[in-house]
NUKOLLO-94737 format. One record per residue: residue number from 1; x, y, z of N, C-alpha, C in turn. Coordinates in pm, whole numbers. Layout:
N
{num NUM	nu X	nv Y	nw Z	cau X	cav Y	caw Z	cu X	cv Y	cw Z}
...
***
This chain:
139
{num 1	nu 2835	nv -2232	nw -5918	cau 2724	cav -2307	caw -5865	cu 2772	cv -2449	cw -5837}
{num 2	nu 2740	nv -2507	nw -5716	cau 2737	cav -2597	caw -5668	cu 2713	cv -2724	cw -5738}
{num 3	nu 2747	nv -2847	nw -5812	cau 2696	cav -2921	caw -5893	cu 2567	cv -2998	cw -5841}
{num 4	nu 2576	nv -3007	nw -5725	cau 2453	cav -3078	caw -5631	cu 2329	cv -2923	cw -5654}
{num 5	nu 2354	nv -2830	nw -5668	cau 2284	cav -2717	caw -5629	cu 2240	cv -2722	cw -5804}
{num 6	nu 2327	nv -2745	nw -5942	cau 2318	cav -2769	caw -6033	cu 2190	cv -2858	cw -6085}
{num 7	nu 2241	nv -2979	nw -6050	cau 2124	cav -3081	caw -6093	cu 2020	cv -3056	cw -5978}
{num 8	nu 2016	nv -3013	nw -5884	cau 1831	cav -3014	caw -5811	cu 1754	cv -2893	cw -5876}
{num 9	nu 1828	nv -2751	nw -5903	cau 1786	cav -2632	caw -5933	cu 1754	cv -2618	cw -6096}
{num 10	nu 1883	nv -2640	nw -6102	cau 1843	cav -2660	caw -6285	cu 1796	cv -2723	cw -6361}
{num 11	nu 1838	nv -2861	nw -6330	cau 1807	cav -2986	caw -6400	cu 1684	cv -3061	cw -6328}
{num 12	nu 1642	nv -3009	nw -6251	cau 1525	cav -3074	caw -6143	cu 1542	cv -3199	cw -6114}
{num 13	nu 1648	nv -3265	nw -6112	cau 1708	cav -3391	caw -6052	cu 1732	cv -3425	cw -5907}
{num 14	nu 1598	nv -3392	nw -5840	cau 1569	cav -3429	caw -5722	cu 1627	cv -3497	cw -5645}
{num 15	nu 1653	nv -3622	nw -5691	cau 1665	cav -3719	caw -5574	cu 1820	cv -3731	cw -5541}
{num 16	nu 1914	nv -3644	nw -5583	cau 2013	cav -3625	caw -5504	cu 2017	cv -3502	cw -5432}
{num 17	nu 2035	nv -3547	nw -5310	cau 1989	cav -3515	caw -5176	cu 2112	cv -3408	cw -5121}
{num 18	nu 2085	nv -3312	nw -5031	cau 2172	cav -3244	caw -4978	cu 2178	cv -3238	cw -4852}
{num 19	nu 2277	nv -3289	nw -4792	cau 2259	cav -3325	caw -4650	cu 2366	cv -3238	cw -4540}
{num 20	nu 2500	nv -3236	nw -4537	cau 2592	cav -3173	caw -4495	cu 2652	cv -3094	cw -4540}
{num 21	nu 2687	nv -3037	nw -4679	cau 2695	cav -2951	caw -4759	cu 2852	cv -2980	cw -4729}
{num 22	nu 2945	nv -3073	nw -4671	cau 3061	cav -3082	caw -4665	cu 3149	cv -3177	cw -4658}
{num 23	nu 3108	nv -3276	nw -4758	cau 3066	cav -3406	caw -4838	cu 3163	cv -3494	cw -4715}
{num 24	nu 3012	nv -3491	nw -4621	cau 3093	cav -3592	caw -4463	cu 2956	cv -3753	cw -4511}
{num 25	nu 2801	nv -3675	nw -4513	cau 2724	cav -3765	caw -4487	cu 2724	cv -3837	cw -4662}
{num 26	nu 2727	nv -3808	nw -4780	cau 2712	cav -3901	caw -4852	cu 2562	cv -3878	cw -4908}
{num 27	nu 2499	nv -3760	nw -4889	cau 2378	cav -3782	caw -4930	cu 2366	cv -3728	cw -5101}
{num 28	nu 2432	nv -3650	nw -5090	cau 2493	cav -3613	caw -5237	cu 2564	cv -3702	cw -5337}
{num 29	nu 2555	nv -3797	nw -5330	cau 2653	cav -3886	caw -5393	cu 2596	cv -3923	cw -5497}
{num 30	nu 2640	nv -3929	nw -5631	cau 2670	cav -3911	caw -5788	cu 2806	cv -3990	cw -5867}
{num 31	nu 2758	nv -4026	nw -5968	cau 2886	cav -4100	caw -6046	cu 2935	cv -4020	cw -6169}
{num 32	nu 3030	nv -4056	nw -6130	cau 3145	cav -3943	caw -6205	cu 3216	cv -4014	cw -6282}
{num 33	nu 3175	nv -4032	nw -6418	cau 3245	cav -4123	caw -6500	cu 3264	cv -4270	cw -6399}
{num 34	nu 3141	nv -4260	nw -6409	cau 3160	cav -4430	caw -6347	cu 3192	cv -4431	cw -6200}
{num 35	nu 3264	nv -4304	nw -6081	cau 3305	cav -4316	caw -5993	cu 3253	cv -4231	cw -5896}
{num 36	nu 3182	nv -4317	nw -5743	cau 3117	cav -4198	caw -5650	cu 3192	cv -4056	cw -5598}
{num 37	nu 3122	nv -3976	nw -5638	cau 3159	cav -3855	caw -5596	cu 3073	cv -3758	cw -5525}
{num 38	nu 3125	nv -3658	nw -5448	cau 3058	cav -3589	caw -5344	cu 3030	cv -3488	cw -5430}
{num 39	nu 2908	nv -3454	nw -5494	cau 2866	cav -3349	caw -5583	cu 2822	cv -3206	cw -5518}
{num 40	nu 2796	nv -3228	nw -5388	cau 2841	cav -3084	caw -5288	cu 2970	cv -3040	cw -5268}
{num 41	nu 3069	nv -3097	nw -5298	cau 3197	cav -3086	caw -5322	cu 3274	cv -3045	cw -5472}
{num 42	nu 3163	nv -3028	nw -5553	cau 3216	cav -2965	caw -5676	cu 3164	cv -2904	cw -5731}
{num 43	nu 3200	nv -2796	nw -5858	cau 3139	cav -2710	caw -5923	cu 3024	cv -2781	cw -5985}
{num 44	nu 2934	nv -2759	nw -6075	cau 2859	cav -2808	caw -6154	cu 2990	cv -2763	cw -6296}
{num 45	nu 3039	nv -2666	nw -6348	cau 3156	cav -2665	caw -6500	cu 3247	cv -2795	cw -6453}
{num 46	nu 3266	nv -2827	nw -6297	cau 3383	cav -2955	caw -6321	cu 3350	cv -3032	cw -6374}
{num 47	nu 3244	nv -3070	nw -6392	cau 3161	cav -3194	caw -6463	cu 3138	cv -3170	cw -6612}
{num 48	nu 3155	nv -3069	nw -6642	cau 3161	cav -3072	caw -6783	cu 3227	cv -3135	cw -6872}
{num 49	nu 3155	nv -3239	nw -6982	cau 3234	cav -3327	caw -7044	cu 3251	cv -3461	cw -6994}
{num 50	nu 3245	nv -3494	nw -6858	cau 3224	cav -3605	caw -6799	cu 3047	cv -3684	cw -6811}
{num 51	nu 3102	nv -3840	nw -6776	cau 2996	cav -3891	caw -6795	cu 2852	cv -3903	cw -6639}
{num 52	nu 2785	nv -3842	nw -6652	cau 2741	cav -3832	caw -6501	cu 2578	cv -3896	cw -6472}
{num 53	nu 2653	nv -3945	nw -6364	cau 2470	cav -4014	caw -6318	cu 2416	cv -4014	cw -6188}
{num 54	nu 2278	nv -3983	nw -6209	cau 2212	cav -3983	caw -6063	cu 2145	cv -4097	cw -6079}
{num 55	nu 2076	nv -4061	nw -5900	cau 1991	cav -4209	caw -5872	cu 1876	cv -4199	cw -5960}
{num 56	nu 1807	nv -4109	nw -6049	cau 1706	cav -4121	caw -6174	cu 1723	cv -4252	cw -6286}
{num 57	nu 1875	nv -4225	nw -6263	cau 1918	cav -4347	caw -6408	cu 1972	cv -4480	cw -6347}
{num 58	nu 1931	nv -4503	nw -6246	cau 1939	cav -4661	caw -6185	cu 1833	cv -4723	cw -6244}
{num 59	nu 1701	nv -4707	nw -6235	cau 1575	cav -4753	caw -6305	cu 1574	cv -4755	cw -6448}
{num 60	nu 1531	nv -4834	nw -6511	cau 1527	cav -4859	caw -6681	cu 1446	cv -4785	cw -6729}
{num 61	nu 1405	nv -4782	nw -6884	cau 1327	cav -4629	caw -6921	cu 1210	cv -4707	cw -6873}
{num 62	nu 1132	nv -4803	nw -6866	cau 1032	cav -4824	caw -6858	cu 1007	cv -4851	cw -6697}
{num 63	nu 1043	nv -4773	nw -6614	cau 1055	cav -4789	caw -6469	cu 1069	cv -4917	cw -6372}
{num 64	nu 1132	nv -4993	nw -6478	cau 1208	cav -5127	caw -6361	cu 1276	cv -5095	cw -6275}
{num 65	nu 1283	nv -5128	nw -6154	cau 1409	cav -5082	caw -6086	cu 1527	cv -5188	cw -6081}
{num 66	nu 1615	nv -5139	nw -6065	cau 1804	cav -5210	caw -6068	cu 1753	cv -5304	cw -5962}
{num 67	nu 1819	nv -5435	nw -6001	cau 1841	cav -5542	caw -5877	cu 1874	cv -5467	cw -5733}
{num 68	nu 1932	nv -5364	nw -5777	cau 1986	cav -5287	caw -5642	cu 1871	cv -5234	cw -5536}
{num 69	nu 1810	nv -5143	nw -5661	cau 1706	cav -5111	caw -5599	cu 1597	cv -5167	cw -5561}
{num 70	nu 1561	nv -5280	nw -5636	cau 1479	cav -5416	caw -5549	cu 1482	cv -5459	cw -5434}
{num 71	nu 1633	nv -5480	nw -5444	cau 1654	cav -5583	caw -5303	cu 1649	cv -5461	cw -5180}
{num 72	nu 1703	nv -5361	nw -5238	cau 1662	cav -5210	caw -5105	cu 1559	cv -5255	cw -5060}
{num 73	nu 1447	nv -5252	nw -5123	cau 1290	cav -5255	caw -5122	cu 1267	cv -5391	cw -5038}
{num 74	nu 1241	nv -5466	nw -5056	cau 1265	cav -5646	caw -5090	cu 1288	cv -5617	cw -4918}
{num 75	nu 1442	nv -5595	nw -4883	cau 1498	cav -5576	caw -4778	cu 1461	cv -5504	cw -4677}
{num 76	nu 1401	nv -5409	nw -4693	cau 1357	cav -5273	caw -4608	cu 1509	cv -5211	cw -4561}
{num 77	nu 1567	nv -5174	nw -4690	cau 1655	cav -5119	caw -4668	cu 1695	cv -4978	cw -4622}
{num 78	nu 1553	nv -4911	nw -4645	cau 1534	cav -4761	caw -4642	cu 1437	cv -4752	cw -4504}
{num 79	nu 1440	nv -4659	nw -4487	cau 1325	cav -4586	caw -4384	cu 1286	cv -4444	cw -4435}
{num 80	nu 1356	nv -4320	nw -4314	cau 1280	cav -4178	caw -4446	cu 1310	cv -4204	cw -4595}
{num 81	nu 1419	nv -4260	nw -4615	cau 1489	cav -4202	caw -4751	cu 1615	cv -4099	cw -4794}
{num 82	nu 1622	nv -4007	nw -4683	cau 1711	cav -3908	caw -4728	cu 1818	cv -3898	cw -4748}
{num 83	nu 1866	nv -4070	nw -4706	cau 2033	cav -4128	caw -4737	cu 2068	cv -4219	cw -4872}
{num 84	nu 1917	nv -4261	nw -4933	cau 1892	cav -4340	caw -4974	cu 1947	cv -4351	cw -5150}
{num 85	nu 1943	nv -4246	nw -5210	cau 2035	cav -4223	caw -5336	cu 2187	cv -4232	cw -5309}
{num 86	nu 2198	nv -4176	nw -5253	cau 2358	cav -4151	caw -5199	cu 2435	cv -4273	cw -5179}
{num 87	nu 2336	nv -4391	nw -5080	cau 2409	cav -4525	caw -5061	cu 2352	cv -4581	cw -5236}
{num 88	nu 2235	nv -4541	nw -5309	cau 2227	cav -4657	caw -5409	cu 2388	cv -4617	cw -5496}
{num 89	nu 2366	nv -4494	nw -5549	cau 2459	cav -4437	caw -5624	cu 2589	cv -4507	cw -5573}
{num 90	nu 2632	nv -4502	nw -5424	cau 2794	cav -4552	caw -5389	cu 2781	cv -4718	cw -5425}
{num 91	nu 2695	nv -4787	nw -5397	cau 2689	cav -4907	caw -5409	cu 2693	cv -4975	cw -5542}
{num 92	nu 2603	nv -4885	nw -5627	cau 2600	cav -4918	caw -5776	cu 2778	cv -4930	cw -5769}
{num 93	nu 2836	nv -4806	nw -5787	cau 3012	cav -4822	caw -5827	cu 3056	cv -4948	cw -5769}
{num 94	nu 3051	nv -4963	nw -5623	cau 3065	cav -5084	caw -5563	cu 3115	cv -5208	cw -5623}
{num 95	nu 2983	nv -5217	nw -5663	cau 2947	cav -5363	caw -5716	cu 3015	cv -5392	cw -5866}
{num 96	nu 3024	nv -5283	nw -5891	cau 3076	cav -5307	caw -6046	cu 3225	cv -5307	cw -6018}
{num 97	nu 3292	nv -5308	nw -5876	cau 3452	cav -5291	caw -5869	cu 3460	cv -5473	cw -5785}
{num 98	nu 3349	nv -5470	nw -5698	cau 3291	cav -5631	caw -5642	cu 3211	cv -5687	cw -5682}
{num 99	nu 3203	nv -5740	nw -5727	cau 3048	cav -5785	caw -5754	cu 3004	cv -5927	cw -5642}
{num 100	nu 3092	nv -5983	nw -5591	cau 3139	cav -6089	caw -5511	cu 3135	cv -6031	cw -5354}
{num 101	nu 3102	nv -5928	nw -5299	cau 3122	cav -5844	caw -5127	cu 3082	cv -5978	cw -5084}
{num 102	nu 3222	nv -5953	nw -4898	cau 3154	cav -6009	caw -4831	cu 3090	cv -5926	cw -4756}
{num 103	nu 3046	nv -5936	nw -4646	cau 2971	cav -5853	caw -4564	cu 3036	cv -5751	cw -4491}
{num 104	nu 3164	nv -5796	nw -4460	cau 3248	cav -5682	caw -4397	cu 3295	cv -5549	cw -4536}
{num 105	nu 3338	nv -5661	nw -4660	cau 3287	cav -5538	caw -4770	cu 3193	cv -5456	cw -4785}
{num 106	nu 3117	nv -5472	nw -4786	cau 3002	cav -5409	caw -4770	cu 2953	cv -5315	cw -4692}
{num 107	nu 3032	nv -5336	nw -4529	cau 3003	cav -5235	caw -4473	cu 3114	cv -5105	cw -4455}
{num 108	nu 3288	nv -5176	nw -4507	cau 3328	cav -5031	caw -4546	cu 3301	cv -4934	cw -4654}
{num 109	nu 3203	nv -5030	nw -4766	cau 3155	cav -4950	caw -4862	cu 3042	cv -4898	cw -4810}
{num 110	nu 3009	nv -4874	nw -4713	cau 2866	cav -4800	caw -4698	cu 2984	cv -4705	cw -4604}
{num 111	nu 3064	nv -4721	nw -4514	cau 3157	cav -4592	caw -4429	cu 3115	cv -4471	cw -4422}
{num 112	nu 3094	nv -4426	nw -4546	cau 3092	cav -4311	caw -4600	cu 2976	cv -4214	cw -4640}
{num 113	nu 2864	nv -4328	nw -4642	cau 2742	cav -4312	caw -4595	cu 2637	cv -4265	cw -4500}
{num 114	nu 2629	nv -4184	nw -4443	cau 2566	cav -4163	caw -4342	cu 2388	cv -4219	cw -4329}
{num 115	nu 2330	nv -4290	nw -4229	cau 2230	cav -4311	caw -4216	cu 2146	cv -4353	cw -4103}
{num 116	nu 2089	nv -4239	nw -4049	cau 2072	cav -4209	caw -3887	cu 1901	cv -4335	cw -3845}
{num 117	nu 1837	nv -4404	nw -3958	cau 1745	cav -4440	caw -3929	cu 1752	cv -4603	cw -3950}
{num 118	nu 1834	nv -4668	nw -4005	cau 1795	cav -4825	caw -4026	cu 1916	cv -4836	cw -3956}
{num 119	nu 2008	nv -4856	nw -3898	cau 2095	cav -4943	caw -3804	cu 2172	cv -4985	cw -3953}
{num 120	nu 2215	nv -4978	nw -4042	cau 2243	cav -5029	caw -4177	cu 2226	cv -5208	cw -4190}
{num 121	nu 2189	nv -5253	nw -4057	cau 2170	cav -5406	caw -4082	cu 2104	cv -5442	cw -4244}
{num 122	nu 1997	nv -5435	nw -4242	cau 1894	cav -5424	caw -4351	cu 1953	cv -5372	cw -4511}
{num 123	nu 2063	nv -5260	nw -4534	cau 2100	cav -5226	caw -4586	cu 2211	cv -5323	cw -4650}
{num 124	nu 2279	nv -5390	nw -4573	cau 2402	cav -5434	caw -4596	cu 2313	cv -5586	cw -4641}
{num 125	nu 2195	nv -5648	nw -4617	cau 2137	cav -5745	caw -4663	cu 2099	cv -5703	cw -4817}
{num 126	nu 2064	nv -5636	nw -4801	cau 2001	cav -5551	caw -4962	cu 2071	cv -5564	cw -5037}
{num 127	nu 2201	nv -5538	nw -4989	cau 2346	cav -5526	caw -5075	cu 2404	cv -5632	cw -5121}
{num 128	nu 2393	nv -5752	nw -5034	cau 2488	cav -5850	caw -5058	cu 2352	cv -5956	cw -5181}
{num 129	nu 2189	nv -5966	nw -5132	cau 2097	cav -6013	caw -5240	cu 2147	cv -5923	cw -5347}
{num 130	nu 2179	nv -5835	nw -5367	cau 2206	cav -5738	caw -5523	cu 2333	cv -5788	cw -5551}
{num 131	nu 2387	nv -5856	nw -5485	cau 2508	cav -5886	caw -5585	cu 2461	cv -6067	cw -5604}
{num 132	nu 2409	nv -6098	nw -5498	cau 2384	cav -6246	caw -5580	cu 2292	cv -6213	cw -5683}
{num 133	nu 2216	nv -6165	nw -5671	cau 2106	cav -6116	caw -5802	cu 2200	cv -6129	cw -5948}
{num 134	nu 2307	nv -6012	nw -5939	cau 2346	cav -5976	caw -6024	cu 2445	cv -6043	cw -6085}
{num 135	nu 2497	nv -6099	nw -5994	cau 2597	cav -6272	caw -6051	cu 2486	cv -6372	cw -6102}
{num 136	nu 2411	nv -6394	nw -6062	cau 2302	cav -6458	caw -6117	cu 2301	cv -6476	cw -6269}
{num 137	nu 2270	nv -6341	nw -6307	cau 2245	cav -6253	caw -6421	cu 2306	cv -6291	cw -6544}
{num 138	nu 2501	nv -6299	nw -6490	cau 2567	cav -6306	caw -6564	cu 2637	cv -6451	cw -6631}
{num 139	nu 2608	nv -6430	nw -6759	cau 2619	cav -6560	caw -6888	cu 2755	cv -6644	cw -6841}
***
């Protein structure tokens, strides 16, 4: 079984998305011990033992959302949605490898992303407020 086919079927972990089934668009995208991965591209047993996260665990238990996911919002970073885990998930890793993007960063980190409805302008604003946010933050 499919690990993307894993967490929507089994685990009812919705909001990673299945889009190309041949990890081109990014809608599947998941952290894999800390690192984006194409979860239509792997078993659900490869993951066994690893540390793994969807876009569910960006938000705090008490449903704050991540600076990330703010400034999405904030930004009108989204339109349908159906790309929309996939870029938070790649971006979360992102930021924790930059936390500093410039804008041209930013947009080879989205590359890999597919997203047929915002022009990614909006997106790549979202991105760069989430990292001032998040430098902000830090002591």
């Amino acid at each position: 079984m499919l690990l993307s086919d894993f967490l929507r079927h089994e685990l009812r972990l919705a909001g990673t998305h299945v889009g190309c089934e041949h990890g081109v668009c990014g809608a599947c995208t998941i952290l894999l011990d800390g690192l984006p991965m194409r979860s239509c591209l792997m078993f659900a047993v490869q993951a066994n033992g690893c540390e793994l996260s969807t876009v569910e665990g960006l938000a705090t238990v008490s449903g704050d959302l991540s600076p990330l996911q703010r400034a999405m919002h904030e930004h009108h970073g989204l339109q349908c949605g159906y790309c929309t885990p996939g870029i938070l998930m790649t971006i979360t890793a992102f930021l924790k490898d930059n936390p500093t993007p410039s804008e041209d960063e930013v947009r080879e980190a989205l590359s890999g992303n597919l997203c047929r409805c915002t022009g990614y302008q909006n997106i790549v604003d979202a991105v760069l407020k989430a990292a001032e946010t998040l430098q902000a933050s830090v002591p």
